[in-house]
N, C-alpha and C positions, 0 to 999 in steps of 0.2 A: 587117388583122392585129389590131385591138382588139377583137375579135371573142373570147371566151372559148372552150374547147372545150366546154362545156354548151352555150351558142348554139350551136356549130356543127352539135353534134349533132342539136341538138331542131331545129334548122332544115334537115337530111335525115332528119329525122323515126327517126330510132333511138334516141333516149329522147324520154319525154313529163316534163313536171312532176312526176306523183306517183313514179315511179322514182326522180327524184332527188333528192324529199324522203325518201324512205327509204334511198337510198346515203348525204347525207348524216347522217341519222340514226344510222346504222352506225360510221359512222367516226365519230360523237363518243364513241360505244359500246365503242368502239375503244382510243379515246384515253383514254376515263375508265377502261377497266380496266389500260390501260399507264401511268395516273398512280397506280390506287390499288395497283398490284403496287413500283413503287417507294418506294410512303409504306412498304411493310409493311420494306424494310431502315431506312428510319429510324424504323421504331417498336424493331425490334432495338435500334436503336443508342442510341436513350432507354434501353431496358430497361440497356443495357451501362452508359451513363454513371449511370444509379438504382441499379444493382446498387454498380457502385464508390464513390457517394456515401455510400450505406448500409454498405459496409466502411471508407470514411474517416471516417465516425461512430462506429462503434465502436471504430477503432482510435484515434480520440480519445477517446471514456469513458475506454477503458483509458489512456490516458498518465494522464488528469487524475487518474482514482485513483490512480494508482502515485505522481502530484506529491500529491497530498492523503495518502496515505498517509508519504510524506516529509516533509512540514512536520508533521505529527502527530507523528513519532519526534522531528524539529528541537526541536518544542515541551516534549517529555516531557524530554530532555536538558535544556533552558533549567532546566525546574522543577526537577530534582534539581542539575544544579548549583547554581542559586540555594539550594535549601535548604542543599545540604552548606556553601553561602557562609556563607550566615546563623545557622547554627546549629552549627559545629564547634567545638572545644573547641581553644585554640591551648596551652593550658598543658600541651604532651605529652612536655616534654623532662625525661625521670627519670633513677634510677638501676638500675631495675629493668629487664631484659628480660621482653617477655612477645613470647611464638611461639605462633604461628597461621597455616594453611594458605591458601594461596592459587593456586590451579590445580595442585594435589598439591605443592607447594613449601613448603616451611616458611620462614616471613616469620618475623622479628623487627622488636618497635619498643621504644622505649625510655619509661616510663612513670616519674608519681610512685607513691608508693604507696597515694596517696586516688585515682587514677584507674585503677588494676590494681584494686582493690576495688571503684568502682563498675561496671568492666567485666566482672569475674565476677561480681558480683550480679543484669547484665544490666540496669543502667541506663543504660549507656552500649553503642555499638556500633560496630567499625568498615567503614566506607566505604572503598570504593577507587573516585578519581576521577581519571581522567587520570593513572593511572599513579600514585599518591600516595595513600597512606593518612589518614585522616584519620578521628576519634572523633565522636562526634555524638551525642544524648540516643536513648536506643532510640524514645521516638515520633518524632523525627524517622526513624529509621529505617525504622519501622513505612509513614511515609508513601511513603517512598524506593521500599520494598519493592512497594509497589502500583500504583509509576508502570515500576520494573526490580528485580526480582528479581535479575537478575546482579551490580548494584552492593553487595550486602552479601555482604563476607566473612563477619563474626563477628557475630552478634545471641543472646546468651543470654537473652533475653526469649521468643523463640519456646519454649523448651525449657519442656513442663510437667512436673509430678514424679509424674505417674503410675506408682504403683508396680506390679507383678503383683503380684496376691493370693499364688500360688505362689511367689515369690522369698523362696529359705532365705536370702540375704543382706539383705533388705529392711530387718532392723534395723539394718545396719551401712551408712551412708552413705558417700560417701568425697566429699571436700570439692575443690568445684570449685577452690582456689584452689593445691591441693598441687605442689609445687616438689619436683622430682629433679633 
């Protein structure tokens, strides 16, 4: 019984040696195409886990810009508040009202009257920060304006005096600072 069935056969003579280098030749032939038909689902399944590594790449670009783009708006806020810090004018408690719009609302504050003057002459501007008003030198403004726009209510420094050639009123001014 130690006898193999190749022995067996080749010794009543129904295969010889070269048949059964080519039977097994066949069957590694065999074997090698049943290992390379299963490589091809894991070349699939590479392709699956490179496809989804390549969409968790980009869906990481995208967060990091969307966080870069947040600490850049964090950082623009720091800068204007820091300026309106540094550079507001605390001496604002007057006698005078002065009213001025703020989100179609008519706001009033209370001024002296060397600072109602410089603020219709547009040397002075107001700021709304955190909810609170606050004066500040029009170049501060100016700087304000180019970090947020939304932050300035009132800047009469923007306003030029371009008159029309055509205006039948052009000689009659009418004076920013008039009280009804």
């Amino acid at each position: 019984m130690g006898n193999s069935l190749f022995d067996q056969l080749q010794k009543t003579g129904l295969v010889d040696e070269r048949k059964a280098k080519q039977a097994k030749k066949e069957k590694r032939k065999q074997a090698k195409q049943k290992k390379g038909k299963k490589a091809q689902p894991l070349d699939e399944s590479k392709l699956r886990a490179q496809q989804a590594q390549t969409e968790k790449a980009a869906r990481d670009r995208e967060l990091n810009q969307q966080r870069m783009q947040a600490a850049e708006k964090n950082a623009i806020a720091a800068q204007i508040k820091q300026l309106i810090q540094m550079n507001r004018i605390e001496d604002s408690d007057g006698e005078i009202g002065f009213n001025f719009t703020d989100d179609n609302k008519v706001q009033r504050i209370y001024l002296s009257e060397k600072l109602q003057g410089q603020l219709v002459a547009g040397r002075l501007a107001i700021i709304k920060l955190e909810g609170s008003y606050n004066l500040v030198p029009a170049v501060v403004a100016d700087k304000i304006e180019q970090r947020d726009p939304s932050c300035i209510i009132l800047n009469n420094s923007n306003h030029s005096d371009s008159s029309d050639a055509d205006d039948p009123y052009a000689d009659y001014q009418v004076p920013d600072d008039l009280m009804w």
